[in-house]
C-alpha positions in Angstrom: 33.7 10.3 2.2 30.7 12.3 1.3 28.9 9.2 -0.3 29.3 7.6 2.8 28.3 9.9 5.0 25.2 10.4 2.8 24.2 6.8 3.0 24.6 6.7 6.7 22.4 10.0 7.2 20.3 8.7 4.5 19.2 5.8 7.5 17.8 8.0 9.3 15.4 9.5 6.9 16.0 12.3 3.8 12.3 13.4 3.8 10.5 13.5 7.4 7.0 14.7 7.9 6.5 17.3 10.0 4.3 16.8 13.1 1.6 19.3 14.6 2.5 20.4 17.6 0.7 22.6 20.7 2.9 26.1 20.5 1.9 26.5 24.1 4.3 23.2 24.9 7.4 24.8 22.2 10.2 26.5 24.1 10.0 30.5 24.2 13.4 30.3 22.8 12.3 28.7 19.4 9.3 31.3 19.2 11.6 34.5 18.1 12.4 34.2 14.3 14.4 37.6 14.3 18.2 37.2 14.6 19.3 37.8 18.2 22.7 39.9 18.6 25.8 37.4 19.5 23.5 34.8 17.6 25.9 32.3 16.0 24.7 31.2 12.6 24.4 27.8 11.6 25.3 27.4 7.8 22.7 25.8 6.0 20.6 26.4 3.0 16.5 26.2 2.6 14.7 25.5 -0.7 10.9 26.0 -0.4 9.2 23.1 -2.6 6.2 24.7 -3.8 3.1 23.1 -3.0 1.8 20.2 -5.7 -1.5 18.4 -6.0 -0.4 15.0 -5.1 -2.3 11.8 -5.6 -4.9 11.7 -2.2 -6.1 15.2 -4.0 -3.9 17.4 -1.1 -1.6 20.0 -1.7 1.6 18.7 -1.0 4.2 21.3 0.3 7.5 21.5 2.3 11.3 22.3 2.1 14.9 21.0 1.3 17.7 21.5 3.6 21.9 21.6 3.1 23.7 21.3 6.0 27.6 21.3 5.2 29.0 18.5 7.7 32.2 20.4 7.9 30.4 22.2 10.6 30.3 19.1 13.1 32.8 15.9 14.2 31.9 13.0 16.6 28.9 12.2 18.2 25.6 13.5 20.2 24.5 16.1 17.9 21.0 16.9 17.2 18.9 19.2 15.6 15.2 20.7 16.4 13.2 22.1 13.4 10.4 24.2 14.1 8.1 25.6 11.3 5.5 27.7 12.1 2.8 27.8 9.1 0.0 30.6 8.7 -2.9 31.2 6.5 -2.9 34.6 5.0 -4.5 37.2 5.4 -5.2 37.1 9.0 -4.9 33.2 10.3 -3.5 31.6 13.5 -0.2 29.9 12.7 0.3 26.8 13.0 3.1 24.9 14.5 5.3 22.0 13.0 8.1 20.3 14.3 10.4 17.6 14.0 13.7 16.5 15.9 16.8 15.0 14.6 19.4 12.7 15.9 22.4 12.8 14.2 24.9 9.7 13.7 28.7 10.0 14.5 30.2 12.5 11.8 33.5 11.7 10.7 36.0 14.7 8.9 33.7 15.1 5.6 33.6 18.4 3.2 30.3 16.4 2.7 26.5 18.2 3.2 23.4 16.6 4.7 20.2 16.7 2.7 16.8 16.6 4.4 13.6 17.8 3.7 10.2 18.6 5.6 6.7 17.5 3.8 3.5 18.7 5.1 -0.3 19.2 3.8 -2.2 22.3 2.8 -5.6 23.3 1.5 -5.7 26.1 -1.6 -4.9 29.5 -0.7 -1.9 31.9 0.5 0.4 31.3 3.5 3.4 32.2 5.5 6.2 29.8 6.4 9.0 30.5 9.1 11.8 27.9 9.5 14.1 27.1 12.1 16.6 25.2 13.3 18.8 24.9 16.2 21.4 22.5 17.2 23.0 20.9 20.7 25.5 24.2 21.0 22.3 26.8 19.8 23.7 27.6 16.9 21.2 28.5 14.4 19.3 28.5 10.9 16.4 30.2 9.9 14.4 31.2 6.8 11.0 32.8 6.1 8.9 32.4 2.8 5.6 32.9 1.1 3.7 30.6 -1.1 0.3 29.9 -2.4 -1.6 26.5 -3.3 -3.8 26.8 -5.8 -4.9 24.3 -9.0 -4.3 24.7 -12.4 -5.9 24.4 -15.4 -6.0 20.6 -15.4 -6.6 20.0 -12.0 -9.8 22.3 -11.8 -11.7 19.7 -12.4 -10.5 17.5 -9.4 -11.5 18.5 -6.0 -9.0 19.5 -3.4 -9.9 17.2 -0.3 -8.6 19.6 2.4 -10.4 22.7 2.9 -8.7 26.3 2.0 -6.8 27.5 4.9 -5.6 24.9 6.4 -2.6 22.9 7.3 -2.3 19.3 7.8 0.8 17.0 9.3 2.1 14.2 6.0 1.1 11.1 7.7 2.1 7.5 6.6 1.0 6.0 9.9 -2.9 6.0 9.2 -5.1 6.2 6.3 -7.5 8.8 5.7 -9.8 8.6 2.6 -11.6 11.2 0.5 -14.8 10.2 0.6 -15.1 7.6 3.5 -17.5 4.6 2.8 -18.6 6.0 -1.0 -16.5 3.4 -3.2 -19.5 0.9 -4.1 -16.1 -0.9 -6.1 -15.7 -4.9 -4.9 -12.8 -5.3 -2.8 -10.2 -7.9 -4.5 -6.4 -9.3 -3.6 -4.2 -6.3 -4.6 -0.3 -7.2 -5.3 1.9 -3.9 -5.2 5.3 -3.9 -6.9 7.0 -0.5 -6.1 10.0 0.5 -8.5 12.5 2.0 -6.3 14.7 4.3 -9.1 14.7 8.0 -9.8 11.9 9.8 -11.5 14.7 10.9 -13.9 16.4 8.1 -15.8 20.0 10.7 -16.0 20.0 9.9 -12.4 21.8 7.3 -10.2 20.9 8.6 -7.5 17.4 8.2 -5.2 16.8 12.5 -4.2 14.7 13.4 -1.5 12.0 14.3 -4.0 12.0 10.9 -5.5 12.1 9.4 -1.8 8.6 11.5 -1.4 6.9 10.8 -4.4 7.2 7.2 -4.0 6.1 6.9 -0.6 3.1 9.7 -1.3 2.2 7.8 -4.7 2.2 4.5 -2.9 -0.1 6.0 0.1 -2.4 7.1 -2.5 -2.8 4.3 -4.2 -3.6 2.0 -1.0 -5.7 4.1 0.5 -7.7 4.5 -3.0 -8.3 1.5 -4.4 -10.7 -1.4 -2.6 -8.3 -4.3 -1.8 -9.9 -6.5 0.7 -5.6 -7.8 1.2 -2.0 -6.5 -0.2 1.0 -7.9 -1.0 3.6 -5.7 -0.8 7.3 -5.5 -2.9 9.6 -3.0 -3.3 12.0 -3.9 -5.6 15.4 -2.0 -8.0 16.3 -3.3 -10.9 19.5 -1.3 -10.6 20.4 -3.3 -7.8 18.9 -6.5 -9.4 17.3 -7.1 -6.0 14.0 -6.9 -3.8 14.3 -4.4 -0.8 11.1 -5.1 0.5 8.5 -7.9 1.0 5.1 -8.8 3.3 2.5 -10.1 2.2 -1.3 -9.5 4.4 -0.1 -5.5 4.0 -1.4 -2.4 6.0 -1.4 1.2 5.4 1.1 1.2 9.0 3.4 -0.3 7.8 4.3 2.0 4.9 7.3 3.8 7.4 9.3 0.2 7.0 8.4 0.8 3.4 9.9 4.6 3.7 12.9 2.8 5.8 14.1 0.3 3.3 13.7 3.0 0.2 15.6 5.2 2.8 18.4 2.7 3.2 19.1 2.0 -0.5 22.0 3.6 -1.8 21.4 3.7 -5.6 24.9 5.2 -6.6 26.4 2.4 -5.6 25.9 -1.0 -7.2 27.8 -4.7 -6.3 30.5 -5.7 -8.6 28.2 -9.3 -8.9 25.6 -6.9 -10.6 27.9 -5.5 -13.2 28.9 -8.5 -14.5 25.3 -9.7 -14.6 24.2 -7.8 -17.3 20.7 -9.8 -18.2 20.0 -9.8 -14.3 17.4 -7.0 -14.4 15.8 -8.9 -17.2 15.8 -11.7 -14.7 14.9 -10.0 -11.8 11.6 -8.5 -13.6 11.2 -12.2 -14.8 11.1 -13.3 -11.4 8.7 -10.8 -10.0 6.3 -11.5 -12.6 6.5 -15.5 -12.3 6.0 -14.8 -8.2 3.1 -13.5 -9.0 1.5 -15.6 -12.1 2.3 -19.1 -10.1 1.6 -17.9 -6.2 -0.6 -20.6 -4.3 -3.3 -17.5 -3.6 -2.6 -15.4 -6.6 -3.7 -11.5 -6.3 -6.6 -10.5 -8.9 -4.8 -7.4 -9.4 -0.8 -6.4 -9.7 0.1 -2.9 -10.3 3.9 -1.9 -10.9 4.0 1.6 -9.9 6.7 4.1 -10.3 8.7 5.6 -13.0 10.1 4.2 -16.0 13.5 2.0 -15.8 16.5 2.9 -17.4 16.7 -0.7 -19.2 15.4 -1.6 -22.7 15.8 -5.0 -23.0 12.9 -7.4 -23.8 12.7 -10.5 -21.9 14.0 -13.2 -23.2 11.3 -16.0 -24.5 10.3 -18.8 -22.1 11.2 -16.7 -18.9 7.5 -15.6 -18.0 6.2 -19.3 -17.2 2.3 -20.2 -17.8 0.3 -19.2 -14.4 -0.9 -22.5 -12.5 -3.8 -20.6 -12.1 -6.3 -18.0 -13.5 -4.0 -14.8 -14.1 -3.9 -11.8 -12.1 -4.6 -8.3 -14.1 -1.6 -6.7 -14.4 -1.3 -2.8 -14.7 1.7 -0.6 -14.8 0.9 2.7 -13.2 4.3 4.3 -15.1 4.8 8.0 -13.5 6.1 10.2 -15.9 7.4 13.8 -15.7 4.3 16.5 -15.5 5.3 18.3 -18.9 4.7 16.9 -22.4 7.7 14.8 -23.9 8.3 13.7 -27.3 7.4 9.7 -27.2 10.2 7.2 -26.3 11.4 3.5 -26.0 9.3 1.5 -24.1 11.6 0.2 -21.2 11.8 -3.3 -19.4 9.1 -2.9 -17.3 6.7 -1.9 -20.1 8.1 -4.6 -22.3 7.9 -7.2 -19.4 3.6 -5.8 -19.4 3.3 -7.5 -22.6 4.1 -10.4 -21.4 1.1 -10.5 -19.1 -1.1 -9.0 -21.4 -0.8 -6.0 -19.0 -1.9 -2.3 -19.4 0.7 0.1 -19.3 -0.6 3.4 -17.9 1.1 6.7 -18.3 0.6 8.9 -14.8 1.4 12.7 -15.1 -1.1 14.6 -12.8 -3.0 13.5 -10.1 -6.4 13.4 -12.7 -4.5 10.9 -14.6 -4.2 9.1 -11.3 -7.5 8.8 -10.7 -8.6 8.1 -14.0 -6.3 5.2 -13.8 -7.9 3.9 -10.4 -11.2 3.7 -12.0 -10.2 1.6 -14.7 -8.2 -0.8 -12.6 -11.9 -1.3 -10.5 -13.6 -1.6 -13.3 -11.6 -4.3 -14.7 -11.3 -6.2 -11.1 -15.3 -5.6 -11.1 -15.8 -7.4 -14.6 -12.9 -10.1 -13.8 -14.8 -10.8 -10.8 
């Protein structure tokens, strides 16, 4: 039951940004973070993610959450999260929150995972957490943390300013350095591998949920497409999740929605016995894209590394009809050093396209590899 119960909780969203809010307009009730006596304690367990450069150049913070479903049957159940965030030493906090509807909860031993995101400039802050459900039962936790860059990313410049909090937004875009890209704009394709970061994995975490919406963000917001095709495709599940062409930054929550409702542990029986068919599948996606009436100038594959290494087969990347897109795969790889390995499908299926495979570890690699996809559109051009 607990795989189910995941999947269906899962719909509703594993990682939610948090939303500013007025604290004037939050109920005195959810202002007191000390335990009240006759409280009753919701059970639940809150892992701080510390905060991480991420690929706009923000500090990237937030928190997991473990809510063991034994602790709720049947329907109407909803949770409030409030998180109030505050510079240190001496700032005014400021006040996140979110709200949660929960689907009907069948008899599980099961837990719910969640997380909260939201953005910070460098320096030193306080987080308080809380969360209270339909019957005020609650959860609370308080925690320190500081957002700083490290030796690598010194030379990159934060684009928030210390001290200061910012909502995770996928509705809107908001660029660095408005108007200051001199880059031509070309037709930008987007093929978005939906797996986990780790190949040991099966299963799509909350983390991995993040850094693919965050990473795709990033990379629509920096580089200059004047259009965007955008797919969202596993080769685990041998299928695409997600497809529209004449894409805008808005539209990335239906982007977050279909990652959201892909349930990676689980796989058809159709796509066991078809053991070639991610070979096929990548096969496919690249032949879209080579033979398209208004071909893009520029794919990029972006996400981690499959767990397939198979080479395609000869004769299943056709001849394009037309001049051929630059292809890029922006491959994100773990942030340590690691001992060099197999290239996998996707990189294999790059040289079929004479396409540049691009290794993506911190966010100076990121931007490193943003300047050479422009200058390649620019000289293509």
């Amino acid at each position: 039951m607990r795989l189910v119960l995941i999947a269906v909780l899962l719909a509703i969203g594993s990682s939610r940004a948090q939303t500013l809010v007025d604290p004037n307009r939050v109920s005195t009730a959810l202002h007191s973070f000390e335990p009240k006596p006759g409280e009753v304690i919701l059970k639940c367990d809150v892992s701080p993610i510390r905060p991480v450069l991420n690929f706009n150049f923000r500090f990237q913070s937030g928190y997991m959450v473990r809510v063991p479903m034994n602790q709720y049957t049947g329907t109407g159940q909803s949770w409030t999260i409030l998180t109030p965030i505050t510079p240190l030493p001496g700032g005014e906090p400021v006040y996140m929150a979110d709200r949660l509807r929960l689907p009907q909860i069948p008899p599980t031993k099961g837990e719910f995972e969640f997380g909260g995101m939201y953005l910070v400039g460098e320096g030193r802050y306080r987080a308080e957490w809380l969360l209270r459900d339909e019957t005020g039962r609650v959860c609370r936790k308080q925690w320190s943390f500081e957002a700083r860059r490290n030796r690598d990313e010194r030379r990159v410049s934060a684009a928030m300013p210390p001290g200061t909090i910012a909502e995770l937004s996928l509705r809107r875009s908001r660029r660095t350095e408005p108007g200051t890209d001199d880059a031509p704009p070309f037709r930008l394709t987007v093929l978005l591998h939906v797996a986990p970061i780790s190949p040991r994995r099966t299963r799509l975490g909350a983390r991995d949920r993040v850094l693919l919406t965050s990473a795709l963000a990033a990379l629509l917001e920096r580089l200059p497409a004047k259009s965007v095709r955008m797919v969202a495709f596993s080769l685990d599940q041998q299928k695409e999740l997600f497809r529209e062409g004449n894409f805008v930054l808005r539209g990335l929550d239906r982007v977050s929605r279909a990652i959201n409702e892909t349930e990676m542990g689980t796989v058809d029986f159709q796509v066991l016995q078809n053991r070639r068919g991610h070979t096929e599948m990548m096969a496919r996606l690249l032949n879209s894209e080579l033979n398209d009436p208004n071909p893009s100038d520029v794919v990029v594959v972006l996400g981690p590394a499959s767990r397939f290494f198979d080479k395609l087969p000869q004769g299943a990347v056709e001849k394009p009809a037309s001049p051929s897109p630059q292809f890029f795969f922006f491959h994100y790889g773990p942030s340590f050093r690691v001992q060099a390995t197999l290239t996998d499908t996707i990189g294999l299926a790059m040289s079929k396209v004479r396409g540049k495979k691009i290794l993506i570890r911190t966010p100076g690699d990121f931007a490193k590899a943003i300047e050479m996809v422009e200058k390649r559109a620019s000289a293509g051009n």
